[in-house]
C-alpha positions as CSV (number, residue, x, y, z in Angstrom):
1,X,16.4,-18.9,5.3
2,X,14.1,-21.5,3.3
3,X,11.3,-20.7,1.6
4,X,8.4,-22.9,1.1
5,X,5.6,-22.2,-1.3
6,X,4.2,-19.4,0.2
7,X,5.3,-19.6,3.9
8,X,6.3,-16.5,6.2
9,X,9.4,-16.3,7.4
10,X,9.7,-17.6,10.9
11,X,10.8,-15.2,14.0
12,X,14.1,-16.5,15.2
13,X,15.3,-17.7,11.8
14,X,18.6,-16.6,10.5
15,X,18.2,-12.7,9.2
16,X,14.3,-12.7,10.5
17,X,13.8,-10.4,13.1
18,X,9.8,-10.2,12.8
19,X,7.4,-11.5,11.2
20,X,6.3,-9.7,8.0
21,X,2.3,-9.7,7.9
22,X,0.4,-8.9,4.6
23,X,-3.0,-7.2,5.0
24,X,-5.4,-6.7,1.4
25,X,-7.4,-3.8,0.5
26,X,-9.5,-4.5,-2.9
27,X,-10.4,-2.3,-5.3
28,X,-14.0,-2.5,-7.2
29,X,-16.3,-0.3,-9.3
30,X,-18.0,0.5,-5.5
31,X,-14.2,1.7,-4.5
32,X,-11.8,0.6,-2.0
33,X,-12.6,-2.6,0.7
34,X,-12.0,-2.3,3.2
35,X,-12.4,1.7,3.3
36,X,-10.1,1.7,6.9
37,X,-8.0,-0.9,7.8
38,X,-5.6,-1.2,11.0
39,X,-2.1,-2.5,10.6
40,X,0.6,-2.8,12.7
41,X,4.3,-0.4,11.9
42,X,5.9,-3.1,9.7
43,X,3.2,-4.7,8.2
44,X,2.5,-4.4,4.1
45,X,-0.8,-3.2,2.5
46,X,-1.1,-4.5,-1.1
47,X,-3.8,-3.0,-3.4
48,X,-5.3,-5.1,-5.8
49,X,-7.8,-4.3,-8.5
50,X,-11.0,-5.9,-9.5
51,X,-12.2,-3.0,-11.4
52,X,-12.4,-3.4,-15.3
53,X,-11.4,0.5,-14.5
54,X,-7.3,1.1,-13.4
55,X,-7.1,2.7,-10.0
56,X,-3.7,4.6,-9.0
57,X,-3.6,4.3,-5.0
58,X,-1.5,6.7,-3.9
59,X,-1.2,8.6,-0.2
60,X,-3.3,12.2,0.4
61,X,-3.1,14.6,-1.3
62,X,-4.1,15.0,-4.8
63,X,-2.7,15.7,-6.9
64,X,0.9,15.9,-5.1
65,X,0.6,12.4,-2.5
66,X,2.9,14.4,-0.2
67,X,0.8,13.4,3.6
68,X,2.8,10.4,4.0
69,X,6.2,11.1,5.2
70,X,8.3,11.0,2.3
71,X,6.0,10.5,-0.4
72,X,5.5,12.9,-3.4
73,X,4.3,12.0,-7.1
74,X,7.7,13.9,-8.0
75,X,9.6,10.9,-6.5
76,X,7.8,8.7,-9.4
77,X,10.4,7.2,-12.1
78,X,13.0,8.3,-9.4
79,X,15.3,5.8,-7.8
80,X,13.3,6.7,-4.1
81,X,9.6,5.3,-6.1
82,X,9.8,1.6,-4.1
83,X,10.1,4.1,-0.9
84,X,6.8,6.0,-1.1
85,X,2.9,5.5,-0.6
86,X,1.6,5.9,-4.4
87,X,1.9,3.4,-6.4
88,X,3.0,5.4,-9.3
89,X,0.8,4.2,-12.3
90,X,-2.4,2.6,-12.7
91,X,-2.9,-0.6,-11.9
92,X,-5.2,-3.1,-14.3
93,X,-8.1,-6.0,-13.2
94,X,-6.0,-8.4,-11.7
95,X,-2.7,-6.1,-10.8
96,X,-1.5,-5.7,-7.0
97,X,0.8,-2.8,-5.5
98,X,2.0,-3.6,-2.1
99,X,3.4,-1.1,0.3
100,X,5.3,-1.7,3.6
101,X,3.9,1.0,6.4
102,X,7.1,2.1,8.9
103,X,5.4,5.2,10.4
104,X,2.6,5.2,13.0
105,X,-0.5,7.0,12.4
106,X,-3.6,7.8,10.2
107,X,-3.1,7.6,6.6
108,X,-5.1,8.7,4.0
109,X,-5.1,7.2,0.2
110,X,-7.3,8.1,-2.8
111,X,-7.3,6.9,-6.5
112,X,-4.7,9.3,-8.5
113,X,-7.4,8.4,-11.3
114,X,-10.6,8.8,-9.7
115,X,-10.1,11.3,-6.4
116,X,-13.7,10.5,-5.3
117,X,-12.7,6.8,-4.1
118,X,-10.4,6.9,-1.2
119,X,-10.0,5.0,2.4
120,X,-7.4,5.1,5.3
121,X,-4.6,3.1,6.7
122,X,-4.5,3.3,10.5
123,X,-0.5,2.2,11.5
124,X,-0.2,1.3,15.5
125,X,3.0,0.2,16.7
């Protein structure tokens, strides 16, 4: 497969079987934009901060992240950290954390750092 700049990878193309699709959700001083956002299974959510304050987004609940199947702040520093919904560290003004969502439903994230500030991820298939 070639890659151009930043081009998708096109359905049909040798080893592409769908097409990867990135959605955004921004982090500011108000919290996270937008607050719900609907994705398709598949698709990857990356978090990026515009806050001169970190943010940690990591899947419901705090303190443990365990609502998303799989997920757990144990797994952090593990070999299974690229699998789960918590980004495992916070993330500076200008960092990104992306996360690819493979099961179906309504997930819940907060800020590891500031539990008040959280939003959902609605995955449909």
């Amino acid at each position: 497969m070639e890659e151009v700049g930043n081009m998708m990878p096109v359905i049909g193309e040798e080893g592409v079987n769908e097409m990867m699709v990135e959605h955004t959700v921004v982090y500011s001083d108000a919290g996270y934009a937008p607050k719900e956002l609907t994705v398709k299974k598949g698709d990857h959510v990356t978090f990026r901060n515009e806050s001169v304050k970190e943010t940690w987004p990591a899947s419901a609940m705090h303190p443990s992240h365990t609502v998303y199947p799989g997920s757990s702040i144990g797994k952090c520093g593990t070999a299974e950290e690229d699998t789960i919904f918590d980004a495992c560290r916070g993330l500076k003004q200008g960092e990104g954390w992306s996360f690819m969502f493979g099961e179906q439903g309504e997930w819940f994230y907060h800020d590891h750092l500031d539990s008040s500030m959280f939003g959902k991820i609605i995955v449909q298939e």
